[in-house]
BAROTOR-41724 format. One record per atom (N, C-alpha, C, O, CB): residue number from 1; residue in one letter; atom name; x, y, z. Coordinates in steps of 0.1 Angstrom, whole numbers, plus 2048, in hexadecimal, padded with zeros to 3 digits. Glycine has a CB too. Layout:
BEGIN
k r a x y z
NUM A CA X Y Z
...
END
This chain:
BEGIN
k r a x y z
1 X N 57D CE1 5A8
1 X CA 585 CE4 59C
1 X C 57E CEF 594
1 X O 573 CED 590
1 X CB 588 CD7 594
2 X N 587 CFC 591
2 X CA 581 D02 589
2 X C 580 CFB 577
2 X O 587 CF5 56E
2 X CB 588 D10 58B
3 X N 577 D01 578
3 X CA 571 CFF 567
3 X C 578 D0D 55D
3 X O 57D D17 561
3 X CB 55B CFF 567
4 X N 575 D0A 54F
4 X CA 577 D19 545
4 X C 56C D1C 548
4 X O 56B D28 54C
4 X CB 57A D1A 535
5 X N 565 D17 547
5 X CA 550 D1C 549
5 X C 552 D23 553
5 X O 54A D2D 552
5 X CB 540 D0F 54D
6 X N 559 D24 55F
6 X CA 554 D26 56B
6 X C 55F D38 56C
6 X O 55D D41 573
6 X CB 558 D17 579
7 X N 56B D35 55F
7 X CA 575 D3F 563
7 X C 56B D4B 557
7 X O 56D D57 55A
7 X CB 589 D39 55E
8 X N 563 D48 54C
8 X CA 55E D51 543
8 X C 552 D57 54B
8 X O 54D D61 548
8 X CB 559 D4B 535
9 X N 54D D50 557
9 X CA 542 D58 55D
9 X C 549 D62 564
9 X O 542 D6C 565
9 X CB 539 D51 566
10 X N 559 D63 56D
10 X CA 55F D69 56F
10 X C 562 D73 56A
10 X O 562 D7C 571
10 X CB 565 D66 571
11 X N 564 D77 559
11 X CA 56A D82 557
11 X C 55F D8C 559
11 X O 553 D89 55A
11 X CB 570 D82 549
12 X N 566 D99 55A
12 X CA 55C DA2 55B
12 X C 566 DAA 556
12 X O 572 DA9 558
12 X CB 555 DA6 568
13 X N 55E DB3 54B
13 X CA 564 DC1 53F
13 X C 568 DC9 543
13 X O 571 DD0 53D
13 X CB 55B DC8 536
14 X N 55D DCE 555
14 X CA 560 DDB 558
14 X C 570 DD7 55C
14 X O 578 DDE 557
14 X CB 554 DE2 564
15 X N 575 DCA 567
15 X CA 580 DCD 56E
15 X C 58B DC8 565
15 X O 597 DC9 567
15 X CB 57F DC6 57C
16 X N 585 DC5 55A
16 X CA 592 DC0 54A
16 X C 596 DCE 548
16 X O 5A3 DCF 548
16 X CB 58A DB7 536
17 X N 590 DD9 545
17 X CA 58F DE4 542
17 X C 599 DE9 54E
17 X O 5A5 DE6 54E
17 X CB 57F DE9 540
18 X N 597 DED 553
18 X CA 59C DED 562
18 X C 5AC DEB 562
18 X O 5B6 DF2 561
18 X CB 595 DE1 56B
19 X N 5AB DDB 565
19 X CA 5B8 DD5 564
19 X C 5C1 DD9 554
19 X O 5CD DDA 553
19 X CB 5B5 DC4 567
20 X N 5BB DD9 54C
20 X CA 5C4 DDC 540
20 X C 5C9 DEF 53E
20 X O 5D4 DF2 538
20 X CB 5B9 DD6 530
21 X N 5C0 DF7 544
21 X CA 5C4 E03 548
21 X C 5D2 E04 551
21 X O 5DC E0B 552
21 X CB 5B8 E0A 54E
22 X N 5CE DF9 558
22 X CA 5DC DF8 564
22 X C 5E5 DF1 55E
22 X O 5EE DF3 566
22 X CB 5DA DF0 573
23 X N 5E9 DEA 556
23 X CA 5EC DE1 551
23 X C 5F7 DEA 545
23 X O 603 DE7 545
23 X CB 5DF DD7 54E
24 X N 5F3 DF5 53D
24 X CA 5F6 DF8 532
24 X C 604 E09 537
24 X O 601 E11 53F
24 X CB 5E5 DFA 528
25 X N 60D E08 530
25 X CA 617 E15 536
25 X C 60D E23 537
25 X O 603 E26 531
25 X CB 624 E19 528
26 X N 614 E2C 542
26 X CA 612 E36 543
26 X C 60C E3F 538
26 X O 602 E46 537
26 X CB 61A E38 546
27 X N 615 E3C 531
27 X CA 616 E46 523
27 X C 60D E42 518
27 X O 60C E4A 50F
27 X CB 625 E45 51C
28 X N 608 E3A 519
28 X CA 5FE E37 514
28 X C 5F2 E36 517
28 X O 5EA E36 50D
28 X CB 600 E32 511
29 X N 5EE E36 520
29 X CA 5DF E3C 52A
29 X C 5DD E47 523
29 X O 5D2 E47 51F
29 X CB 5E1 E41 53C
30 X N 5E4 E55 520
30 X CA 5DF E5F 517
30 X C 5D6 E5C 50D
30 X O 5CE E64 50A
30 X CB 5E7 E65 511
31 X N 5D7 E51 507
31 X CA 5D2 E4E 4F8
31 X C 5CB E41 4F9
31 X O 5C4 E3D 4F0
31 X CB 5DF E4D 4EB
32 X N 5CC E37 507
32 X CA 5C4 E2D 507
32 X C 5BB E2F 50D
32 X O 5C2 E37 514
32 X CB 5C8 E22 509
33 X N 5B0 E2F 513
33 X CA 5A4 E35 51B
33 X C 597 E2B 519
33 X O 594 E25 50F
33 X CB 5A1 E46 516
34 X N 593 E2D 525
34 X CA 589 E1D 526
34 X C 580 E1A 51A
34 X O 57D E10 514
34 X CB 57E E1E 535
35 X N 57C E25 519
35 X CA 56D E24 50A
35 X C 575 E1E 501
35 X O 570 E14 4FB
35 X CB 564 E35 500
36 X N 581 E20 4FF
36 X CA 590 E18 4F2
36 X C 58E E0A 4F5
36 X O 589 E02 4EE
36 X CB 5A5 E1C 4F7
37 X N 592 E07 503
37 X CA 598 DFD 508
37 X C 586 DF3 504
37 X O 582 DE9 4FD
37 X CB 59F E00 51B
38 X N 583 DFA 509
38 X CA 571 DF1 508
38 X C 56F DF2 4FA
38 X O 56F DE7 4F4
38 X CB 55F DFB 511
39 X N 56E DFC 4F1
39 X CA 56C DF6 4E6
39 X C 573 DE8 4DB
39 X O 56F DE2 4D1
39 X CB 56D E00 4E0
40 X N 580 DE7 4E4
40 X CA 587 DD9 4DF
40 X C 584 DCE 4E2
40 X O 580 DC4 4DA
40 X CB 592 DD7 4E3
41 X N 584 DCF 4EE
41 X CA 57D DC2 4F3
41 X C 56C DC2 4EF
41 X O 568 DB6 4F1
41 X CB 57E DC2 505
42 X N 561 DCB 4EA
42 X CA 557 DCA 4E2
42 X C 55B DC0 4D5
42 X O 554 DB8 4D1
42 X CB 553 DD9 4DF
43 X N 568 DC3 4CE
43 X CA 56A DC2 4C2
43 X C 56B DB2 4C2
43 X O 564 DA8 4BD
43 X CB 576 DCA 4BE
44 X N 579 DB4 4CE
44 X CA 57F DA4 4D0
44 X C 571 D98 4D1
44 X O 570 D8D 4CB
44 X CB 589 DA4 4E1
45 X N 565 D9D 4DD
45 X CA 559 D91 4DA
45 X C 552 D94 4CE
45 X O 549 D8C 4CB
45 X CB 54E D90 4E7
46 X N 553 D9E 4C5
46 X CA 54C D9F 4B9
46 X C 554 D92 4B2
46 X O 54D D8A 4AD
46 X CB 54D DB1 4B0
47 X N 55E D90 4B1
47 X CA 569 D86 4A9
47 X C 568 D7B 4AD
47 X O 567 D71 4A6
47 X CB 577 D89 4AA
48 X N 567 D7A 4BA
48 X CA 56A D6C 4BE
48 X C 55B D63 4BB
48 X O 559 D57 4B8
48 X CB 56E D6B 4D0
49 X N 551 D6F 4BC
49 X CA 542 D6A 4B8
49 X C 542 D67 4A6
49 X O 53E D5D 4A1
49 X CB 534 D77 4BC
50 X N 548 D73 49D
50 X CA 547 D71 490
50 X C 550 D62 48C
50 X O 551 D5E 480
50 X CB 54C D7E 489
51 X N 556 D5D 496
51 X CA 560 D54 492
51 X C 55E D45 497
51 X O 562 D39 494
51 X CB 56D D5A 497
52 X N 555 D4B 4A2
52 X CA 54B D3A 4A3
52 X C 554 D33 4B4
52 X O 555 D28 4BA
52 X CB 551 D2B 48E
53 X N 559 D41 4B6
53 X CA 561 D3B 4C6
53 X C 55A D3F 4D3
53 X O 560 D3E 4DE
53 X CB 570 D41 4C9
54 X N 551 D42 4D0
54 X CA 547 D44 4E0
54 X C 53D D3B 4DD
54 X O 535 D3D 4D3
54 X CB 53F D56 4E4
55 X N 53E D2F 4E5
55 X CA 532 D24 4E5
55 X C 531 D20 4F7
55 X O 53A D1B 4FE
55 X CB 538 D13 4DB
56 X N 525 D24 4FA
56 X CA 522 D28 508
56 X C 51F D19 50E
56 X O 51C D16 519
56 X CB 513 D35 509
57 X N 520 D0F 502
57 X CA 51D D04 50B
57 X C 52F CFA 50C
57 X O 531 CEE 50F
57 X CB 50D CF9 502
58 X N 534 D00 50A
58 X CA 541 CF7 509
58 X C 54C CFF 512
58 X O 54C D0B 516
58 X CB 548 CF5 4F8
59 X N 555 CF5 513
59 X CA 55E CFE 51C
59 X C 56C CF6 516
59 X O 574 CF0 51E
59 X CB 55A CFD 531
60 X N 56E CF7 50C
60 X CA 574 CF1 501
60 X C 57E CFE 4FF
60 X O 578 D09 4FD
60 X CB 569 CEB 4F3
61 X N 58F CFE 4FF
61 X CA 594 D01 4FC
61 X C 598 D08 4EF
61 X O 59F D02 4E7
61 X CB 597 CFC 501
62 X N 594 D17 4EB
62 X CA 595 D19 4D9
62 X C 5A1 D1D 4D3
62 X O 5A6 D23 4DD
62 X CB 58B D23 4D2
63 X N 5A8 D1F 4CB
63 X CA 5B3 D23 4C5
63 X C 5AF D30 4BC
63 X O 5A8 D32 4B2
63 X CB 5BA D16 4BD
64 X N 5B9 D3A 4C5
64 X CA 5B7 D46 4C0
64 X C 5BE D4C 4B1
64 X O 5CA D4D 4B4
64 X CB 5BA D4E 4CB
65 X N 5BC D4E 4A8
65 X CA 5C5 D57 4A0
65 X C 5C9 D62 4A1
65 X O 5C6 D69 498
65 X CB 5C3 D5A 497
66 X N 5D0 D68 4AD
66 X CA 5D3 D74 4B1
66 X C 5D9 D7E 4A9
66 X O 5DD D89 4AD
66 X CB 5DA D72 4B9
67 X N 5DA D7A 499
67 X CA 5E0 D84 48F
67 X C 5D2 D88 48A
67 X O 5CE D93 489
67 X CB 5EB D7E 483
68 X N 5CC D7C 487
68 X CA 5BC D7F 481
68 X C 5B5 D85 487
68 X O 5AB D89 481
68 X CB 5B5 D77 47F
69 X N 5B6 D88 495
69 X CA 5B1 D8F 49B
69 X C 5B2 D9F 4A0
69 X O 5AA DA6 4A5
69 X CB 5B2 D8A 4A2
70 X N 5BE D9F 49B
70 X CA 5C4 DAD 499
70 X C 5C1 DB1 493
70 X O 5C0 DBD 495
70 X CB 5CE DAF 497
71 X N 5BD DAC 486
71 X CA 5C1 DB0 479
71 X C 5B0 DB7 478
71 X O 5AE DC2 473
71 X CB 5C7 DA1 46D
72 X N 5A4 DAC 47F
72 X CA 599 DAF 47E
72 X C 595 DBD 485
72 X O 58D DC5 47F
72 X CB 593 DA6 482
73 X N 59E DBF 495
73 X CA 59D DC8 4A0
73 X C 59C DD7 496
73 X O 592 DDE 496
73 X CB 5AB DC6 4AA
74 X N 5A9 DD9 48F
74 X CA 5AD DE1 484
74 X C 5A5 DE8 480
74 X O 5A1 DF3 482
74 X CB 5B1 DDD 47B
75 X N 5A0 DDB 475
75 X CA 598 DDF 46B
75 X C 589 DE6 473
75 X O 589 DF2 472
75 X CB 596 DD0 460
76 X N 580 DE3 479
76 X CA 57B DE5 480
76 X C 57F DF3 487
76 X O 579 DFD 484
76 X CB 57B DDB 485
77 X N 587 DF5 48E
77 X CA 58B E02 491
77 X C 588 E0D 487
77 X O 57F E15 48A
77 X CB 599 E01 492
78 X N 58E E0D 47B
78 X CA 58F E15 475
78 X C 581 E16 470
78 X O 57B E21 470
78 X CB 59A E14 46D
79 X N 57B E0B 46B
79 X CA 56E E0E 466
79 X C 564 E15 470
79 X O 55A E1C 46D
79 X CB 569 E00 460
80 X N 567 E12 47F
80 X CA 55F E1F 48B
80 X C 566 E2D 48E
80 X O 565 E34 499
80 X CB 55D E18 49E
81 X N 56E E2F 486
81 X CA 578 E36 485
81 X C 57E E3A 496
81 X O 580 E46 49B
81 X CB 573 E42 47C
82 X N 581 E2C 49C
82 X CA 588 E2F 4A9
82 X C 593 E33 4AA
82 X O 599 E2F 49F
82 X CB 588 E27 4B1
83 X N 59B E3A 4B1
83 X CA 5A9 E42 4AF
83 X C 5B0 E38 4B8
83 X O 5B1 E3B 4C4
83 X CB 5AB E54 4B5
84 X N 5B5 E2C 4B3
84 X CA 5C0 E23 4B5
84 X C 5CC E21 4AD
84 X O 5CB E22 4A1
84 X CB 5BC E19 4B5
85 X N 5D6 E1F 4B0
85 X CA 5E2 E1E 4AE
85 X C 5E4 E0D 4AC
85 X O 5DD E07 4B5
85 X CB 5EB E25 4B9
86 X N 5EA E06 4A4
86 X CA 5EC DFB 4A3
86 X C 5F0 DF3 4B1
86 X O 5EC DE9 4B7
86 X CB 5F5 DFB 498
87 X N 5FB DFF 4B5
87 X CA 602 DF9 4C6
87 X C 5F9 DFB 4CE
87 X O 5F5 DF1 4D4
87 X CB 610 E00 4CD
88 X N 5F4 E08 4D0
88 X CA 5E6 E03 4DA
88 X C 5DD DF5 4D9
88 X O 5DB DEC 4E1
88 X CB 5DA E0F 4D8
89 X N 5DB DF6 4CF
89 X CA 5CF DEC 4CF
89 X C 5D9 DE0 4D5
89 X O 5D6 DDB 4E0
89 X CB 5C7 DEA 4BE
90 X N 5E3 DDC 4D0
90 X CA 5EC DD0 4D5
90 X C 5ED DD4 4E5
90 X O 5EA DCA 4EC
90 X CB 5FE DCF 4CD
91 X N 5EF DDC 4EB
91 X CA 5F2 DE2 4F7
91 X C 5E5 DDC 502
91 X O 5E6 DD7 50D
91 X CB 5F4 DF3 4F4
92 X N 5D6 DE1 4F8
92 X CA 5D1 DD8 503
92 X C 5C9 DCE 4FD
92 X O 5BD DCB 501
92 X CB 5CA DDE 50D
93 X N 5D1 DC8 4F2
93 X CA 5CB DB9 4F5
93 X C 5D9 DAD 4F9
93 X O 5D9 DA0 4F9
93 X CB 5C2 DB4 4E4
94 X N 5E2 DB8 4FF
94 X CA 5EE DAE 50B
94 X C 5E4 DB3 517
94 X O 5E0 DAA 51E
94 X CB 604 DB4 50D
95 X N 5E1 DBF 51A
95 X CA 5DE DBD 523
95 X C 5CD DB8 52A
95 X O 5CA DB8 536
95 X CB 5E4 DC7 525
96 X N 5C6 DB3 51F
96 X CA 5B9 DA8 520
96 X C 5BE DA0 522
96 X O 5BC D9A 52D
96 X CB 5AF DA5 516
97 X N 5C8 D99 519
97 X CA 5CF D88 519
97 X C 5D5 D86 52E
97 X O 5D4 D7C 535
97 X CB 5E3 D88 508
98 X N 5DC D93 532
98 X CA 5E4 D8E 53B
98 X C 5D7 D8E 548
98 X O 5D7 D88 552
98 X CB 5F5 D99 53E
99 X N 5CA D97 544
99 X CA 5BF D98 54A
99 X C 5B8 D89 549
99 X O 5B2 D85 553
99 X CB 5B8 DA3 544
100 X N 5B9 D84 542
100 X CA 5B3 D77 53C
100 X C 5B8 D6C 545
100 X O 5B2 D65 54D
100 X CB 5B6 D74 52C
101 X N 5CB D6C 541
101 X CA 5D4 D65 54A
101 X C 5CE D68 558
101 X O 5CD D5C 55C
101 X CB 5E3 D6A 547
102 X N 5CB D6C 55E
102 X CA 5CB D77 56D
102 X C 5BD D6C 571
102 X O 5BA D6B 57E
102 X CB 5C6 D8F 569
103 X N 5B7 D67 56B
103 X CA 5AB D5F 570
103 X C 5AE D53 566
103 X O 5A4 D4C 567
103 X CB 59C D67 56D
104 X N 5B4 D4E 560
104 X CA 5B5 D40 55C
104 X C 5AE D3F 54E
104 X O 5AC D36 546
104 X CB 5AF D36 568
105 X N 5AC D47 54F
105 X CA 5A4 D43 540
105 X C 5AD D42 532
105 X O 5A8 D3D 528
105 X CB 598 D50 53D
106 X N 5B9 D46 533
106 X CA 5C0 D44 52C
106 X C 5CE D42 52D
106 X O 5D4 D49 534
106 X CB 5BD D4B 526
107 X N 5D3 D39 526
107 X CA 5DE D35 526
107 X C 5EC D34 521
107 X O 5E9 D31 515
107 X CB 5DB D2E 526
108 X N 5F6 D35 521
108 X CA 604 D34 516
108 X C 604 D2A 511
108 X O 602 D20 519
108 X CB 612 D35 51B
109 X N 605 D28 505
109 X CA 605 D20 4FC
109 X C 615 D1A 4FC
109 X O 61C D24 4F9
109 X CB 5FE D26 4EF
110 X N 61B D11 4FD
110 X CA 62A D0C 4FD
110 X C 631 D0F 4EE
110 X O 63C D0B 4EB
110 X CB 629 CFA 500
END
């Protein structure tokens, strides 16, 4: 039986990166580009660590605030003065989540 422990040793950034480039419209590949895409996901474990949800010994299910997290992604942005668009940034953090989904690590909530 797979474990969550066993699906977080699975992720890997480079092929999230990857898959969320493939993942995101045409037309937006102009303006989303991997160093983008990686600096989010930098952001996203900067948050989940400032927020007390990466604990390497549990494999305990956490509840995300996905607005609060936005909201942090943002703010952050602008203060590295990264050239994101509110919809980009949403753009690939559907397409981390369906990356996430894609190995089990995360789930639809009912």
């Amino acid at each position: 039986m797979k474990t969550q422990e066993d699906d977080l040793l699975v992720y890997d950034e480079d092929e999230a990166v990857t898959f969320i480039l493939n993942y995101i419209p045409a037309e937006a590949k102009v303006r989303i580009v991997d160093d983008k895409i990686q600096y989010v996901l930098d952001v996203v474990y900067d948050f989940y660590d400032e927020n007390g949800l990466i604990d390497e010994d549990s494999t305990e299910e956490a509840s995300i605030d996905e607005e609060e997290m936005f909201k942090f992604i943002i703010k952050c942005a602008k203060k590295d003065k990264i050239q994101l668009s509110e919809d980009d940034i949403r753009l690939i953090l559907d397409g981390e989540y369906e990356y996430g989904k894609s190995l089990g690590i995360y789930t639809e909530e009912d």
